[in-house]
C-alpha positions in Angstrom: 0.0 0.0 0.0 3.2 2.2 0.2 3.9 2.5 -3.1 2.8 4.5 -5.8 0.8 2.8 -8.9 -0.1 4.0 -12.5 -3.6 3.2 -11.9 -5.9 1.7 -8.6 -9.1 0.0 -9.9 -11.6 -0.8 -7.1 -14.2 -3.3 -7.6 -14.1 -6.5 -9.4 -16.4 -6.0 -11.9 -16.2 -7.7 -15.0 -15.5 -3.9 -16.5 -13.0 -3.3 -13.6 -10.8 -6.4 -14.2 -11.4 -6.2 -18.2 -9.7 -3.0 -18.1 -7.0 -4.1 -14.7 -5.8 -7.1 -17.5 -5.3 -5.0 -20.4 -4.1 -1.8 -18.2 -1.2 -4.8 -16.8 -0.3 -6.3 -20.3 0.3 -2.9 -21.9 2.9 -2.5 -18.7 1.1 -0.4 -16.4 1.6 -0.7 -12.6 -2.0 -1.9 -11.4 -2.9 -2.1 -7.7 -6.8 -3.7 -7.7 -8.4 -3.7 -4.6 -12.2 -4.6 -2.9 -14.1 -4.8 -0.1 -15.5 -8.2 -0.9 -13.8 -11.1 -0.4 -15.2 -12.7 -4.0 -14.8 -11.5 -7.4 -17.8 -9.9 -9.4 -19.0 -7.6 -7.7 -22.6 -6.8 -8.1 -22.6 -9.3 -10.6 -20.9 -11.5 -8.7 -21.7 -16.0 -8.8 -22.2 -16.4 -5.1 -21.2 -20.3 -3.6 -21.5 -22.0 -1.4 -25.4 -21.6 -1.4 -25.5 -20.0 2.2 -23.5 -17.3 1.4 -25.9 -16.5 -1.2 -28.8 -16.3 1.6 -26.4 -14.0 3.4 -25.5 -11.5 0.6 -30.0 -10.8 0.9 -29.2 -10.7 5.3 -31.3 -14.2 4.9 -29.6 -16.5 7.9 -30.1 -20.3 7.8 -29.0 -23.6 9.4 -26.5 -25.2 7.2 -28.4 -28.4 7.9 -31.6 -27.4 7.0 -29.7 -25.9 3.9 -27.8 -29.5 2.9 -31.4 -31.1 3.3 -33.0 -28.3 0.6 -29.8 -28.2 -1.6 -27.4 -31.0 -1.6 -23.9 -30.0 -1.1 -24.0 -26.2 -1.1 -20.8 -26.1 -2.9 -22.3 -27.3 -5.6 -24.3 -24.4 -6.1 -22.8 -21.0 -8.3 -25.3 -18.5 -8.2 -25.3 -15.3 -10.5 -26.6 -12.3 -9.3 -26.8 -11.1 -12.6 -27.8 -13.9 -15.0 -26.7 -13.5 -18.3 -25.1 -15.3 -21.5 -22.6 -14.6 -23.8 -23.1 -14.7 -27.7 -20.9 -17.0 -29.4 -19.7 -15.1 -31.7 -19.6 -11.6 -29.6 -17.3 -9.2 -28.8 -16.7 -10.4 -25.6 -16.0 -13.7 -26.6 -13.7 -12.5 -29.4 -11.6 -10.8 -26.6 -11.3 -13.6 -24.4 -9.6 -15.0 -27.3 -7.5 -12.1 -28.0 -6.4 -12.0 -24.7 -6.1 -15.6 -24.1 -8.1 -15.6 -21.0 -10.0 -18.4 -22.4 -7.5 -20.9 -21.0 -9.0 -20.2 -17.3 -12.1 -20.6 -18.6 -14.6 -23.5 -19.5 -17.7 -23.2 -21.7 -20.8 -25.1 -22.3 -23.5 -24.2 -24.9 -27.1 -22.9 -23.6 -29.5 -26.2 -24.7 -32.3 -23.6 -25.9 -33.5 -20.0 -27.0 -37.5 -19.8 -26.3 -39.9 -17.0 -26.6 -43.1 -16.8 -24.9 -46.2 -15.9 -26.7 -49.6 -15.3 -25.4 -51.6 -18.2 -26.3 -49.3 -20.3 -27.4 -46.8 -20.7 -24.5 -43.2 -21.1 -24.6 -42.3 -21.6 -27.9 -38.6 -22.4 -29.7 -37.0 -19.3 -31.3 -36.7 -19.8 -35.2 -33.5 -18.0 -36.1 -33.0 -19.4 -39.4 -35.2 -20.5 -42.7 -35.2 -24.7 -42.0 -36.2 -23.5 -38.3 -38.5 -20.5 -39.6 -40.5 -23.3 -41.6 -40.9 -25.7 -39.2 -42.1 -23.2 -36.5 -45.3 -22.9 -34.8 -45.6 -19.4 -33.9 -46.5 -18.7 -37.7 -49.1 -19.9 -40.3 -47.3 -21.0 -43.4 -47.5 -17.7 -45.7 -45.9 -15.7 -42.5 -43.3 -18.5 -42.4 -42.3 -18.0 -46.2 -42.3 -14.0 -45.4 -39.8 -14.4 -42.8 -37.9 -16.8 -44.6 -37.2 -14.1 -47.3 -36.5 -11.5 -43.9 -33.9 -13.9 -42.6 -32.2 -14.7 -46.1 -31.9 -11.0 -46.6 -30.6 -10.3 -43.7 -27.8 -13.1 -44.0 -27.0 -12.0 -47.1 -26.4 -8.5 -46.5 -22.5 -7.1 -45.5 -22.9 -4.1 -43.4 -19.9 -2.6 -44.8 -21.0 -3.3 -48.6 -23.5 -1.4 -49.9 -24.0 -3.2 -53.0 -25.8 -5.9 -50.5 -28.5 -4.1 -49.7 -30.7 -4.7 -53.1 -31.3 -1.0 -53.5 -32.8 -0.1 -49.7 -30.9 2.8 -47.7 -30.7 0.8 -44.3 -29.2 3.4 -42.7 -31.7 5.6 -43.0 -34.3 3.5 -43.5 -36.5 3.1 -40.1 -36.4 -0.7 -38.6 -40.4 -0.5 -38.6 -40.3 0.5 -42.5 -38.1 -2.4 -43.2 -40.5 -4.7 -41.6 -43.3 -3.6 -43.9 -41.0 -4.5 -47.0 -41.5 -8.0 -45.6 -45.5 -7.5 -44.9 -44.5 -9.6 -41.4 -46.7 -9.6 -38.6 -46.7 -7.9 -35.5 -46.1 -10.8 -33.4 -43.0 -11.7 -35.9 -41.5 -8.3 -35.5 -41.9 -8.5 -31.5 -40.0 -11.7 -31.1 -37.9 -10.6 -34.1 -36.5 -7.8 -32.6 -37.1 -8.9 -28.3 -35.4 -12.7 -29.2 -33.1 -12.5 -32.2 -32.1 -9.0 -32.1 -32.2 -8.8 -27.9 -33.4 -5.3 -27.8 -35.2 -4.7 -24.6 -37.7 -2.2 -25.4 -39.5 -0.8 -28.9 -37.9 2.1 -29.4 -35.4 0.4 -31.3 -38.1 0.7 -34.7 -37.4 3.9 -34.7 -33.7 3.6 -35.3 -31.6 2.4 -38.5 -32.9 -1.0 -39.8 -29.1 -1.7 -40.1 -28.5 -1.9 -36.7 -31.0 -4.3 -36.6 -29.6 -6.8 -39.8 -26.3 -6.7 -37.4 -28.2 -7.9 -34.4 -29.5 -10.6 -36.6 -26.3 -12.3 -37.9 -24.8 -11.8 -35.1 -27.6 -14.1 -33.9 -27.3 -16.5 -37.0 -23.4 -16.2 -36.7 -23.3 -17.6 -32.7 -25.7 -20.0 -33.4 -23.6 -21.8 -36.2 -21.1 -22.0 -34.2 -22.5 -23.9 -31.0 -25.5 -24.8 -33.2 -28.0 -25.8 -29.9 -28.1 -22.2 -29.4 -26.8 -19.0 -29.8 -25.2 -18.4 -26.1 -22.3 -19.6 -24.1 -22.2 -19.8 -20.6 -19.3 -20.1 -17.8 -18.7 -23.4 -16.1 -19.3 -22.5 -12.7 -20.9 -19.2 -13.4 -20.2 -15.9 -14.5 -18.0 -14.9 -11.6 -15.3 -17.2 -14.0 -14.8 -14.0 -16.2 -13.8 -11.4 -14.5 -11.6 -13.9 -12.5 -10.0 -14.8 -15.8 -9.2 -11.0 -16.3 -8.2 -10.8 -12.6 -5.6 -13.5 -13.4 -4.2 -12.6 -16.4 -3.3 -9.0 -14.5 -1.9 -10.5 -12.0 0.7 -12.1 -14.5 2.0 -9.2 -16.1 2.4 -7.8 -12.6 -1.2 -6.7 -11.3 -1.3 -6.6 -7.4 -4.7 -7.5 -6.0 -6.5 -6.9 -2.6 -9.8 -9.0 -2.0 -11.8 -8.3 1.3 -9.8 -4.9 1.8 -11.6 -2.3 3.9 -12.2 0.9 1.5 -12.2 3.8 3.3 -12.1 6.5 0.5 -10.7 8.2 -2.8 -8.3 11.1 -2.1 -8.2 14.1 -3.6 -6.0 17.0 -3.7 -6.7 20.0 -5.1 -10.0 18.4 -6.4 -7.6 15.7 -8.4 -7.7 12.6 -7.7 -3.9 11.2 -5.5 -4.5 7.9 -4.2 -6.7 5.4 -2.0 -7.6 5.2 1.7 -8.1 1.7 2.7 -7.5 0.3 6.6 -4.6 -2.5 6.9 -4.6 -5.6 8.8 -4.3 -3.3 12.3 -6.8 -1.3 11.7 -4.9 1.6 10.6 -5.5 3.6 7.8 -3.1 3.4 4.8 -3.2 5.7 1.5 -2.0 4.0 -1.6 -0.7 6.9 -3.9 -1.9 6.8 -8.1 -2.4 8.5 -10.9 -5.6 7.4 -12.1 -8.2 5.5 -10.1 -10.7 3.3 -12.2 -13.7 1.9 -10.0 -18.0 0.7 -9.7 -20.1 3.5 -8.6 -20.3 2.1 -5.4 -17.0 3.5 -4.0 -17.6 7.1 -5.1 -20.1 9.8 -3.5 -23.8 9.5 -4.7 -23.1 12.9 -6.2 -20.6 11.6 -8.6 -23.2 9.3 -10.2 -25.6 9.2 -12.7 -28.7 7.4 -12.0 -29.7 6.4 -15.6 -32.3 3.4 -14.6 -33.2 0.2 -12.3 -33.7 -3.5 -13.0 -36.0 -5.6 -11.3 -35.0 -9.0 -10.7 -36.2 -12.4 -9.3 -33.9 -15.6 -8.7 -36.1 -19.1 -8.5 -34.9 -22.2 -8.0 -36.8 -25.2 -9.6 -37.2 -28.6 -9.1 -38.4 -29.2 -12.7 -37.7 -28.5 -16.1 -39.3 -25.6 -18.0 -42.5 -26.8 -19.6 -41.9 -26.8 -23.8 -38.2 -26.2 -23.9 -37.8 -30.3 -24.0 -36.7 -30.7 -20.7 -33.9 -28.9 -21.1 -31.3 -28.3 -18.7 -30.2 -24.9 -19.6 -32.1 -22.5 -21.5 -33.4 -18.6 -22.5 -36.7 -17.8 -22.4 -37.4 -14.3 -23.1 -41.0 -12.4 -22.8 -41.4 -9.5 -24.7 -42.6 -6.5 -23.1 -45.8 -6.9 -25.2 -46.7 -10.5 -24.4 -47.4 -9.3 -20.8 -50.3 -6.9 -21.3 -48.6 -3.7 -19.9 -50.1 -0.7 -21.5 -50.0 1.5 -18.9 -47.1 3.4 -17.5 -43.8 2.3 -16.1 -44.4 2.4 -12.6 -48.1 2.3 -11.6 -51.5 2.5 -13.2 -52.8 5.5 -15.1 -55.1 6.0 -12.1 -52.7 5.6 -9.1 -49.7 7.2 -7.6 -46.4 6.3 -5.7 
């Protein structure tokens, strides 16, 4: 803690170590500290299972626990549950960086929509699947055929591709119409293939929304069940994998450090106050710190939005996903019958 460092990154984030490995390789001095004493963060995969009742102040016998769960090791629990496309970004830097030989992989067994009426139903993401679907009647099948074979055949950076259409300025609802598809096709369209979590995305450039597409197409030819990859033994696995590959090129880490605070001098930023194994407070002197909102004032942040989430454990399969053992099931925002406002009913208040 006595020494100075080119940068101090607090938190363990999968954006924090990202950006500890790469700071590390290009030969920056890299001091990484946090107040947990687990990787991840708020996106953290919590094990064994008790500690995952603790992070919510839930306290449990272990016994009753075992008899509930099994071994509680056994258990990895993401706090944020999420997959990774195949053929994505982030995957294409684990490669780059060669993190991937800390890591093992397995392929998600399914991608499912749910549509009202129908239930849980498989996501067709190319023309074989599109045809054999059940979501469509046969002439909607042959028009999103034609929707997916355009899309695979166009080259986002090739303009000749595009058949005569201006995607970038054409609007994504506009470039449904060319294809006469349904509503219900354009909602699991763009909420399951294209992963975009709200409908203001018809609005925007229907280019964006061919990318999404093979991107889509792209990760699912390469793991061909379906489109996402997941971490054996959970999510937490990534940023770990970053956290190691720091720490060989020279990355110092600190897990279950007690933060006290940023210091500043002359309103610049000159090092971290954390306590040492005595109690007493130490400053760590840098240049640059890097860190999760959580470890600077609330008046340094930007409150842009909030998630709700729920974690249930099962002790079945998901009905119509062919009892699979891992699997996507997305509901688009207009399958649940929301059409009032984003926090209460027209007619109440909060």
């Amino acid at each position: 803690m006595d020494e100075e460092y080119d940068f101090i990154v607090l938190g363990t984030g999968l954006k924090e170590c990202i950006l500890s490995g790469l700071m590390s390789v290009s030969g920056k001095k890299v001091l990484h500290m946090d107040r947990n004493d687990y990787y991840g963060g708020q996106s953290a995969s919590i094990t064994p299972i008790d500690q995952f009742y603790r992070y919510f102040g839930k306290q449990y016998e272990i016994p009753l626990l075992e008899e509930k769960f099994g071994k509680l090791r056994d258990w990895n629990v993401d706090l944020v549950p999420k997959f990774l496309m195949a053929n994505g970004e982030l995957v294409k830097l684990l490669i780059h960086t060669g993190v991937t030989r800390y890591l093992e992989f397995k392929p998600i067994e399914g991608s499912y929509v749910y549509k009202k009426g129908s239930g849980i139903c498989k996501v067709p993401s190319n023309e074989t699947e599109a045809m054999k679907s059940e979501m469509m009647g046969l002439l909607e099948k042959r028009r999103f055929q034609k929707f997916l074979q355009f899309c695979s055949e166009v080259d986002e950076k090739d303009e000749s591709t595009w058949k005569n259409m201006d995607l970038r300025n054409i609007k994504t609802n506009e470039f449904y119409d060319k294809f006469g598809l349904e509503e219900e096709t354009r909602t699991f369209t763009g909420h399951a293939l294209a992963l975009y979590i709200d409908d203001s995305y018809l609005n925007e450039s229907a280019i964006d929304l061919i990318v999404k597409c093979k991107l889509y197409n792209e990760s699912l030819c390469r793991s061909r069940k379906s489109p996402f990859l997941y971490p054996l033994y959970g999510l937490g696995e990534l940023p770990q994998g970053f956290a190691r590959l720091s720490a060989i090129y020279g990355g110092t880490y600190m897990l279950n450090k007690p933060f006290e605070s940023i210091v500043y001098d002359g309103g610049k930023v000159v090092g971290v106050a954390a306590k040492n194994e005595k109690g007493e407070v130490e400053v760590a002197k840098c240049k640059q710190v890097i860190c999760d909102p959580s470890y600077v004032d609330k008046d340094k942040v930007k409150l842009v939005g909030k998630v709700a989430r729920a974690i249930c454990f099962l002790n079945h399969p998901i009905p119509n996903t062919n009892e699979a053992s891992s699997c996507q099931i997305i509901i688009p925002q207009s399958q649940v019958g929301r059409k009032y406002g984003k926090i209460c009913q027209k007619i109440l208040f909060i």
